[in-house]
N, C-alpha and C positions, 0 to 999 in steps of 0.2 A: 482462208487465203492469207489473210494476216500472219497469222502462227506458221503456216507455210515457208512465207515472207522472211520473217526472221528465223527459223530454222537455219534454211539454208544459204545464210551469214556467216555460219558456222560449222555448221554441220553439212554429210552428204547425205542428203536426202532421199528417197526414195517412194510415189506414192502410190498409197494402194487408197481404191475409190470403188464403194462399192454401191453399185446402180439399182436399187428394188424395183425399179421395170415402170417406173410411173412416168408421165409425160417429163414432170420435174427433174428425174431423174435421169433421163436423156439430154435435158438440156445441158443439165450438168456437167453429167460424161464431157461431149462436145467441148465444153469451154475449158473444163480440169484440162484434158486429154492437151488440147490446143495450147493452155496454157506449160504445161508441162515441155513440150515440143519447141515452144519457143525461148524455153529458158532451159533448155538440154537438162531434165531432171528426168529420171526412170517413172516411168508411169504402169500401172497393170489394175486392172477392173475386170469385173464381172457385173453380168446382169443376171440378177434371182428369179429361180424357173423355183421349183417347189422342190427346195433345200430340205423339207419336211414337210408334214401337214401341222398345220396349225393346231394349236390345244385349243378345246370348249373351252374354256378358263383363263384363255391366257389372250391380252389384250393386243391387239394389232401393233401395238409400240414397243410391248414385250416381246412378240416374235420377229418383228424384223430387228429390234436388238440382239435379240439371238444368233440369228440366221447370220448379220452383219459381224458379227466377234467370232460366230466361226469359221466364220471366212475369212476374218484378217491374222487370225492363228496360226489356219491351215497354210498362209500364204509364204511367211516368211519366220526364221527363226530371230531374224532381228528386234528391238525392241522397237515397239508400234506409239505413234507419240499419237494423240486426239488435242483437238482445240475447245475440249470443254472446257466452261469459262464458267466463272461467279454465277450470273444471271439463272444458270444453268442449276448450278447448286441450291440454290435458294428456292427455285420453280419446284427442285429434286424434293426438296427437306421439307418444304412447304406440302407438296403432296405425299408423302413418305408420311409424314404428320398427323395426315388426317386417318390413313392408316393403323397409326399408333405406335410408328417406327422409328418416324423423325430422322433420314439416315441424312449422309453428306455422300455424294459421289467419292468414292475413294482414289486416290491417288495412282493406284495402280490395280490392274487385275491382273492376278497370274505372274506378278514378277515382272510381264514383258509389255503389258499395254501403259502406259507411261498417258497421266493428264497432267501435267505441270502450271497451265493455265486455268485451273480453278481458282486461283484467287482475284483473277483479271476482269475486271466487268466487260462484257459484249460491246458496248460503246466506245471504251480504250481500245478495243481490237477494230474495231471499224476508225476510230480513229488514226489508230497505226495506219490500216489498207489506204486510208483519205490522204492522209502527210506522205506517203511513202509512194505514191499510185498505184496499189496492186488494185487489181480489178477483182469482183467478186462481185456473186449473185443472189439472192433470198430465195430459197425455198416458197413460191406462190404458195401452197400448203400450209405453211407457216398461220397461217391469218385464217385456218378451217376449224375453229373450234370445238367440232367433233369430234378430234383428238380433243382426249384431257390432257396432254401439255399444253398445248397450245391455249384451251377453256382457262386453265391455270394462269395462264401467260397474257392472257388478253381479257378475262372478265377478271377473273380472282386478284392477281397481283397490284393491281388498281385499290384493291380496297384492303390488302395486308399491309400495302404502302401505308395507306392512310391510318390505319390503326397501329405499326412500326417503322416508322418512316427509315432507321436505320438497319432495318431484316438485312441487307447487305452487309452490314459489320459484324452482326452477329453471327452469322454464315460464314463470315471471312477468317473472324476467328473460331470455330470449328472448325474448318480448313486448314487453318495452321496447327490448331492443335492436333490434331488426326494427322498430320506431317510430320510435326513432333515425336511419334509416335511411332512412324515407320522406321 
């Protein structure tokens, strides 16, 4: 909602929100849809019926990232902005990592999906919504540690803090560099 926020300062915005069918994700819908409506901005969603079947192999984070990007493809030829931020990166590269990948979310997918707030920490954007009053809601989900982002995000990052207390600068500057680059 932040990134939203300031988007459309400038820009003419358009949102696409897309709903994987969970209780959360209703609630969402509702308040996005609402919010959109009361600040005259184009709004258009879906809710995910079985876009495909799932792969044996492929983790329930990885299919609804799937499922979610080719939805937001299919939807418009315009370029697609997302509000991934730092926080995000770090949780990415940190589990990427153990993999043996080590990646950074990249900047763009396909030319058209545009993250331009990877280098912004989660807390400067809630900060933003707090100074600014956009409203905006947490994913209850969020805090299920059965997702490994989240295991990542709330047992692990606790303790990569404490072992790099600066994993955020160094993430930040890969960020930029891989910008750099584009």
């Amino acid at each position: 909602m932040a990134a939203l926020d300031f988007l459309k300062r400038k820009h003419d915005v358009f949102v696409l929100h897309f709903n994987h069918g969970t209780d959360y994700g209703f609630k969402a819908l509702e308040f996005v849809s609402n919010y959109c409506a009361d600040n005259d901005i184009g709004f258009l969603t879906n809710v995910t019926g079985q876009e495909r079947e799932k792969q044996a192999r492929e983790s329930q984070e990885e299919y609804w990232r799937s499922i979610r990007y080719d939805w937001l493809e299919r939807c418009t030829e315009r370029q697609i902005v997302t509000a991934h931020h730092l926080d995000d990166c770090v949780e990415t590269w940190v589990w990427s990592s153990m993999h043996g990948t080590g990646k950074i979310i990249p900047y763009s997918r396909n030319e058209r999906v545009l993250r331009p707030f990877r280098g912004t920490r989660k807390r400067d954007l809630e900060l933003w919504a707090n100074l600014n009053n956009v409203p905006y809601i947490e994913d209850d989900t969020n805090t299920d540690t059965c997702y490994t982002r989240n295991y990542i995000r709330h047992e692990m990052m606790p303790h990569v803090l404490k072992v790099n207390p600066g994993i955020h600068k160094v993430v930040a500057k890969k960020v930029k560099e891989e910008l750099s680059n584009v």
